[in-house]
C-alpha positions as CSV (number, residue, x, y, z in Angstrom):
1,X,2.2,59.6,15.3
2,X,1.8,55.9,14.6
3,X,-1.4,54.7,15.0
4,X,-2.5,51.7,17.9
5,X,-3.2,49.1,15.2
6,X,0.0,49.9,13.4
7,X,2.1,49.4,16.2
8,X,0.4,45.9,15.9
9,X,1.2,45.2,12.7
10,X,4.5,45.8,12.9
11,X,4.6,43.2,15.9
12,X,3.1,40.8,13.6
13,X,5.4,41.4,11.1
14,X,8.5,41.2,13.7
15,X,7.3,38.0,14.7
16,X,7.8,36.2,11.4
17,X,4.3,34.2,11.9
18,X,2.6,33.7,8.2
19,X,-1.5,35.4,8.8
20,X,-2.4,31.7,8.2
21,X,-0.6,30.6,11.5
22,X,-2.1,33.5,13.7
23,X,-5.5,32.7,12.5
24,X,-5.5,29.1,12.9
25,X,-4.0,30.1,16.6
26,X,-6.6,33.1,16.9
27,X,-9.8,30.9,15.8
28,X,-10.4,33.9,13.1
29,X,-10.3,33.0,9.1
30,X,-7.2,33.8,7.2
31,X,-9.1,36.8,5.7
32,X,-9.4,38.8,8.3
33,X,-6.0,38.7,9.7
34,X,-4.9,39.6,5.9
35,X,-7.4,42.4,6.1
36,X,-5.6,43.1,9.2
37,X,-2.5,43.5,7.7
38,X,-3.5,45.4,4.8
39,X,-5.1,48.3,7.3
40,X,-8.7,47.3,7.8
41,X,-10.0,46.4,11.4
42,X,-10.0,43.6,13.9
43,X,-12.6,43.3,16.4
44,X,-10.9,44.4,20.2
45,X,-11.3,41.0,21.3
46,X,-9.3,40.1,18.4
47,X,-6.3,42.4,18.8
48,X,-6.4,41.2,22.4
49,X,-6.5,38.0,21.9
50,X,-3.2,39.0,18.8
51,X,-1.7,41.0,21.4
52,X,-1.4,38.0,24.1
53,X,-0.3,36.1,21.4
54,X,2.5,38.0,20.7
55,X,3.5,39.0,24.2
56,X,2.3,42.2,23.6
57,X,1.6,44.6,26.8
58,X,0.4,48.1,26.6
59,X,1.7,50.9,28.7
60,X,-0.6,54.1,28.7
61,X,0.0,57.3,31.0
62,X,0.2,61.3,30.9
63,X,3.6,62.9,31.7
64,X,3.4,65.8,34.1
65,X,2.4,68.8,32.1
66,X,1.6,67.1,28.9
67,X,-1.7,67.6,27.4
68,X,-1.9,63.7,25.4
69,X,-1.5,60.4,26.9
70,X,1.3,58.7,26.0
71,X,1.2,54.9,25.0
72,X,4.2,52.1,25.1
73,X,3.9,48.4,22.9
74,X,6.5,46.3,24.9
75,X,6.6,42.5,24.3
76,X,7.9,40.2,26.4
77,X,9.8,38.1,23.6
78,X,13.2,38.5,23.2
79,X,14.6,40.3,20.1
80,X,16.3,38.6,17.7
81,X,20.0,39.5,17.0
């Protein structure tokens, strides 16, 4: 299973936005985003505040029966053909 934070990156990466551009946006250093990218940590206020900026939403439920929850990264953008 794909981890939460990877999900993200892979957003970020999608998006074509250098980790100087989403930091400057973000308020955060440079470093950190790059961190980010390379699998450390963001804060949660962070990745919310990277989530909204890529039109990120999170879906999280249990199907009937199942014994984990489920989770969904939609983003409102369009995809690119």
């Amino acid at each position: 299973m794909v981890s939460f934070t990877d999900e993200i990156r892979r957003a970020v990466a999608a998006s074509e936005l250098t980790c100087y551009a989403i930091s400057k946006r973000l308020g955060i250093p440079e470093s950190s985003m790059s961190h980010f990218m390379h699998g450390k940590g963001l804060s949660f206020e962070n990745l919310d505040a990277l989530a909204a900026l890529l039109g990120l939403h999170v879906t999280t439920g249990r199907k009937a029966g199942a014994k984990r929850t489920t989770r969904h990264i939609t983003s409102k953008r369009r995809q690119r053909a």
